[in-house]
C-alpha positions in Angstrom: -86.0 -40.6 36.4 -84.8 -37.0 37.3 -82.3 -35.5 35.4 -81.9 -32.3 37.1 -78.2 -31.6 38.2 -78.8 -31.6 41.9 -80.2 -35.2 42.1 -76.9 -36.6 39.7 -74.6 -38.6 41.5 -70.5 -39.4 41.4 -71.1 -42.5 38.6 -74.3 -40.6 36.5 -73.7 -39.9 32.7 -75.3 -36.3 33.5 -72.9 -33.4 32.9 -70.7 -32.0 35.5 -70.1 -28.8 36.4 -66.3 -28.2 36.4 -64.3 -25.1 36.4 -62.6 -25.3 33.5 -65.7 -25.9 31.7 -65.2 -29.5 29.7 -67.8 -32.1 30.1 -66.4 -35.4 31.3 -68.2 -38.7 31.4 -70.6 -37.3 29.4 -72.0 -38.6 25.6 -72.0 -35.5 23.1 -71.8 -34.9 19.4 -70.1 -31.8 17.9 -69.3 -31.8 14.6 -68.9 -28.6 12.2 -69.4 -30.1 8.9 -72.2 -33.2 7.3 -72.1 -36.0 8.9 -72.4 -37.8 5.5 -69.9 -37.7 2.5 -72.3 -37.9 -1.0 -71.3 -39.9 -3.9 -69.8 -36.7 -5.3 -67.5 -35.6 -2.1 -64.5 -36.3 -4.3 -65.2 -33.5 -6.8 -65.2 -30.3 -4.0 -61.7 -31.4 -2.8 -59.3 -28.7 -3.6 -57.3 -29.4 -7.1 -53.2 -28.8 -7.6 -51.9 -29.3 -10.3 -48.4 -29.8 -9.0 -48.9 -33.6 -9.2 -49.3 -33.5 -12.6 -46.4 -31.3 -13.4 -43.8 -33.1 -11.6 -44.6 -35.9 -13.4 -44.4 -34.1 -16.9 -40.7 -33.0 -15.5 -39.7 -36.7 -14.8 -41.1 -37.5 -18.2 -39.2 -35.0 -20.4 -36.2 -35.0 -18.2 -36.5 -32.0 -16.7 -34.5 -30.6 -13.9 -36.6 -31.2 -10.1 -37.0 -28.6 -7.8 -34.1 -27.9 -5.1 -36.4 -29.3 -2.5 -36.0 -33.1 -4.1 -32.4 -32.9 -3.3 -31.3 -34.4 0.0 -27.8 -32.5 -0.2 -28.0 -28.8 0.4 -24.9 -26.6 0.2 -24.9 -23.0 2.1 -21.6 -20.6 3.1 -19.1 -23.2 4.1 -21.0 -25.5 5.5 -23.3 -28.4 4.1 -26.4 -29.4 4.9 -28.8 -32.5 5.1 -32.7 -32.5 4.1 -35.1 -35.2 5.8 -38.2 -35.7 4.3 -41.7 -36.3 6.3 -43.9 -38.3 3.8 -43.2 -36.0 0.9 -40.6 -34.4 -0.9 -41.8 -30.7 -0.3 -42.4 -31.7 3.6 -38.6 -31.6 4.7 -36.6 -30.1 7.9 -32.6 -28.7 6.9 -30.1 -30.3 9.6 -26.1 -29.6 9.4 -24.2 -32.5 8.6 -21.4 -31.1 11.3 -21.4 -28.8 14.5 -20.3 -25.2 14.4 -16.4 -25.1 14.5 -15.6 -23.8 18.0 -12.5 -21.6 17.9 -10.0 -21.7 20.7 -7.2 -19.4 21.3 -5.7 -21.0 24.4 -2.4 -22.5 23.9 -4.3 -25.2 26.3 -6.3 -26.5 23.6 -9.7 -27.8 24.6 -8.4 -28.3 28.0 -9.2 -25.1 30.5 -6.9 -24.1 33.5 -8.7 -25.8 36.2 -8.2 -28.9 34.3 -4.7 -28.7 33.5 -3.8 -28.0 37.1 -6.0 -31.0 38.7 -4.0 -32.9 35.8 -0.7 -31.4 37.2 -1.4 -32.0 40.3 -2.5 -35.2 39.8 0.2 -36.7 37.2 3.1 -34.4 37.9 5.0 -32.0 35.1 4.8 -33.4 31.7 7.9 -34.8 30.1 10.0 -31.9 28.3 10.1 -32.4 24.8 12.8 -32.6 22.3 12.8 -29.0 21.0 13.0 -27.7 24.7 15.9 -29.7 25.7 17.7 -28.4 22.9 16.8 -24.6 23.6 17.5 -25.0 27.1 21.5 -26.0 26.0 21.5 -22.9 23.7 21.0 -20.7 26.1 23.8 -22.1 28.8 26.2 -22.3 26.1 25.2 -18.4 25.6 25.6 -18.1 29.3 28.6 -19.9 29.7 29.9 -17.6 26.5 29.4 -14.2 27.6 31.1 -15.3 31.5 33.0 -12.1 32.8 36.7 -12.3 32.2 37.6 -11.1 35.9 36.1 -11.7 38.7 35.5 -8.8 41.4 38.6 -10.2 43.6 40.7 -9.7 40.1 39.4 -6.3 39.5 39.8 -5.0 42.8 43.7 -6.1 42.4 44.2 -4.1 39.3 42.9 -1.2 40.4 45.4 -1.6 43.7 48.3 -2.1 41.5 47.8 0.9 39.4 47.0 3.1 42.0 50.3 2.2 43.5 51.7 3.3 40.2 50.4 6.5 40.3 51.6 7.0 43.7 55.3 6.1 42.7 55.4 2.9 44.8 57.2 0.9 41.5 59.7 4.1 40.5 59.5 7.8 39.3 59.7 6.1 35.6 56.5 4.0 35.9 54.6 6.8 37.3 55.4 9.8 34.5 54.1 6.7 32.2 50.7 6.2 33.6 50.3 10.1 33.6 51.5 10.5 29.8 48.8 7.5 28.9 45.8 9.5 31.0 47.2 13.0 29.3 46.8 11.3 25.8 43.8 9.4 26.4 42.1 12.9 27.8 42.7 14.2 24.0 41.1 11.5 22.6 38.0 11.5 24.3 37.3 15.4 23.9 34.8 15.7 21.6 32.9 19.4 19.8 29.8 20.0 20.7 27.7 20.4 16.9 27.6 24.4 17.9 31.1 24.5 18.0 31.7 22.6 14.9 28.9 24.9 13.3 31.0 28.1 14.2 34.1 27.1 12.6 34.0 28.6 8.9 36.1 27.6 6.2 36.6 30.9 3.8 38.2 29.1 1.0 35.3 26.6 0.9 32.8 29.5 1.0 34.5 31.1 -1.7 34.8 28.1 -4.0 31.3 27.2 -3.2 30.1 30.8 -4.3 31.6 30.4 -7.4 30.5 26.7 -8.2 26.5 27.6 -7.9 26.9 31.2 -9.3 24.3 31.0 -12.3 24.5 34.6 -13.1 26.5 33.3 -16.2 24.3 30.2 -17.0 24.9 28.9 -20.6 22.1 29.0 -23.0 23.0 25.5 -24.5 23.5 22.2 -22.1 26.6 19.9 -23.0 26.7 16.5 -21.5 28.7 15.5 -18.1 31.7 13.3 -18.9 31.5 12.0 -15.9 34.8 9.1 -17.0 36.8 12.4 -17.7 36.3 14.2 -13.9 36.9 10.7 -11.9 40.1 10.8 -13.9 40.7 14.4 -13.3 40.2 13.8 -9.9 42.3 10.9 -9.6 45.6 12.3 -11.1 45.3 16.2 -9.7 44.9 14.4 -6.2 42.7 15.5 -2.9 45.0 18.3 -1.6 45.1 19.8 -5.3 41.5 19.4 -5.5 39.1 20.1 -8.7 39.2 22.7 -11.1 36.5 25.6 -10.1 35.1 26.4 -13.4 34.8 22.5 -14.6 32.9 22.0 -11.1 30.8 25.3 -12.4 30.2 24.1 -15.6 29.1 20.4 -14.4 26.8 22.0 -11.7 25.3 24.5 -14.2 24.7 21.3 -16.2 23.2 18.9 -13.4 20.2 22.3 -12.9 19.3 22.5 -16.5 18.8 18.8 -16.8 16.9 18.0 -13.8 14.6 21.3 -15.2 15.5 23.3 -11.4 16.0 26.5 -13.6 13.9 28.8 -15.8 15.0 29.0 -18.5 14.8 32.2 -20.9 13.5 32.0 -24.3 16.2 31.1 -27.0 16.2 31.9 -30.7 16.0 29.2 -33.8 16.4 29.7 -36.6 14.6 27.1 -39.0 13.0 27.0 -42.5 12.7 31.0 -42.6 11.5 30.9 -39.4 12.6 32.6 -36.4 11.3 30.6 -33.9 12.0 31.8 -30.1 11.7 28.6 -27.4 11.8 27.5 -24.3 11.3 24.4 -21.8 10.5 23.0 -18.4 10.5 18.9 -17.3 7.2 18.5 -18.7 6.2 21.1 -21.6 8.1 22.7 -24.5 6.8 26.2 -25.2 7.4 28.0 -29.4 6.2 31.3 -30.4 7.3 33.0 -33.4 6.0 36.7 -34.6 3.4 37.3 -38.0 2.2 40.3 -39.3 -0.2 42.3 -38.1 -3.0 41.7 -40.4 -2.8 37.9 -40.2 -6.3 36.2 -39.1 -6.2 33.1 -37.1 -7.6 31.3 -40.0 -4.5 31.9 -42.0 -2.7 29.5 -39.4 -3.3 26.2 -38.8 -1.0 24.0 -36.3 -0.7 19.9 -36.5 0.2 18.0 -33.8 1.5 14.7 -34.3 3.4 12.8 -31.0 7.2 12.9 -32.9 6.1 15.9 -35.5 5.3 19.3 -35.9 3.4 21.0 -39.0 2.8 24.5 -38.8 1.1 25.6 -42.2 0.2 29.0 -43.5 -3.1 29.4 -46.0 -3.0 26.0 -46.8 0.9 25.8 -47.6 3.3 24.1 -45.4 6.2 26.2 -44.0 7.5 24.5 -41.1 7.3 20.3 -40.9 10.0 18.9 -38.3 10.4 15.6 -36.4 10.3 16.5 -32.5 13.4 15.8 -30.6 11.3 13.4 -28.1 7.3 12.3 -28.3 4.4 14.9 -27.1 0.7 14.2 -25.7 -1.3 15.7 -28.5 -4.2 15.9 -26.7 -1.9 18.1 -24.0 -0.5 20.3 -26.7 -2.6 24.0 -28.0 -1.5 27.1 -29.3 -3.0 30.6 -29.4 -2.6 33.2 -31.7 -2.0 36.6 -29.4 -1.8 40.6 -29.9 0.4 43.1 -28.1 -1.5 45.7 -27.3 1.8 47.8 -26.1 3.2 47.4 -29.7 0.7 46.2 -31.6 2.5 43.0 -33.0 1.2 39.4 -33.2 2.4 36.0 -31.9 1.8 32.6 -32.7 2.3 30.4 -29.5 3.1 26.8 -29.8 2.5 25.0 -26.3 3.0 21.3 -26.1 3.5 18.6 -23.2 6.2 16.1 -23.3 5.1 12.3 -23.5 5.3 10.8 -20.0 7.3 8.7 -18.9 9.5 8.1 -21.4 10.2 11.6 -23.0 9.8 13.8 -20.1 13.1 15.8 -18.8 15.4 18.6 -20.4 15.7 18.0 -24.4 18.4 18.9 -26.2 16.7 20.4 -28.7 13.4 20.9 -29.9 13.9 19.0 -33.4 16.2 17.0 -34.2 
């Protein structure tokens, strides 16, 4: 018997050449490993121990891992886990479809579809809420009807032109022309340029003297502000408002809103002579020493409602603050003229915000 390929025919068990190279209809082994398993096979298989630990978690009543869990919650959607033979061997599924957004006042329905449904049904019923705007708006129509027609217009104007052209007597017609002479006044209105120009003197003058703070007072006094309404009231609008109270109450207003600067003013307190000064949000003290005085001689508490100045360990000034101060705000300095050659203590201390910030009457009380 031949087996060389040429003499092989269509039914032979021979290998055939093919051109993807596979052997059909042909009897081969091919193996890659024994073809025998030994009585000790079992003991080269590879060993896990997981087995053994999930059972040790199920016996102390342990916590499984996430992957026994069917139920699986992610972001803001929830999720499904089916298992293939085992519970490590699972595929995640979503329990629902991804919300699809639509912004058409259609709805799911697109154009096409609502005009093969209109052409096919007709217009949809009008609703409730329709019928009700739709008589709104010819009430409002009906409401806001012209009160002449053009026919009616046209006749008025006819009948005063014939009026003004003396068909209904001389009396009638010097009438109309007083009516259009006065009505011309009324409607002539200044231009703001014009108004701008025109220049009161007494007003200038009064104002001058009102905001003059050449002769601002060194001391604040409250605004009655009761007693000027009643002033007011009785001397009347042509008599108008004293000059020098308006002065006075304006000079006033600008210290307490802290729009001036202030100079320094003198106080006398506990054998001091203590020379101060404020703004909105600080209160400034300085007060001479002798020439020879160190720094260490002085030292300055602050407290937020007191002040301690002491003087080689002896206290010579201790004084409860009109209002509180930021401690951590407040400093002083000790400081040399070189001009004259005398010393200063200066006192520099913030006002408490919120509550204590503004013009004090007084730096103690």
């Amino acid at each position: 018997m031949s087996h060389d390929h040429g003499s092989d025919g269509p039914g032979s068990g021979n290998n055939e050449s093919l051109s993807h190279g596979l052997q059909i209809n042909s009897i081969y082994w091919e193996t890659g490993h024994r073809t025998y398993l030994p009585f000790w096979a079992n003991l080269l298989k590879k060993f896990t121990p997981k087995i053994i630990d999930d059972k040790l978690r199920k016996l102390l009543g342990e916590a499984n891992p996430v992957s026994h869990e069917p139920f699986v919650f992610y972001g803001d959607s929830a999720y499904f886990r089916s298992y293939y033979g085992d519970p490590d061997v699972s595929v995640v599924f979503p329990l629902k479809k991804k919300t699809n957004f639509c912004f058409s006042p259609t709805g799911k329905s697109s154009l096409s579809e609502l005009e093969h449904k209109y052409d096919k049904y007709g217009q949809t019923k009008v609703t409730k809420s329709e019928l009700v705007y739709k008589d709104v708006n010819l009430d409002s129509e009906k409401e806001t009807e012209p009160l002449f027609t053009e026919e009616e217009l046209k006749n008025i104007n006819n009948f005063v032109n014939e009026i003004k052209a003396g068909v209904y007597g001389e009396n009638h017609r010097k009438e109309i022309e007083r009516l259009n002479v006065e009505n011309s006044k009324e409607d002539e209105v200044k231009s703001v340029k014009e108004i701008l120009k025109i220049r009161d003197e007494r007003l200038e003058k009064t104002l001058s003297e009102v905001f003059d703070l050449s002769e601002l007072p060194t001391e604040g006094k409250e605004v009655d502000w009761s007693e000027i309404e009643k002033k007011i009231s009785e001397q009347g609008r042509n008599e108008g408002l004293n000059t020098e109270e308006l002065k006075s109450m304006v000079h006033t207003l600008f210290r307490k809103k802290g729009l001036l600067k202030e100079d320094f003013k003198v106080l006398k307190v506990a054998g001091l002579k203590l020379n101060w000064r404020q703004s909105l949000k600080s209160l400034e003290i300085w007060f001479t020493v002798e020439a020879t005085t160190k720094r260490k001689d002085y030292e300055i508490k602050f407290m937020p409602s007191t002040l301690t100045i002491e003087r080689k360990g002896e206290v010579i000034l201790q004084k409860n603050l009109f209002g509180k101060v930021d401690c951590e705000g407040s400093f002083w300095t000790m400081y040399k003229n070189p001009s004259s050659g005398e010393k200063y203590v200066n006192i520099s201390m913030t006002k408490r915000t919120p509550n204590h910030e503004g013009m004090w009457d007084q730096p103690f009380k």
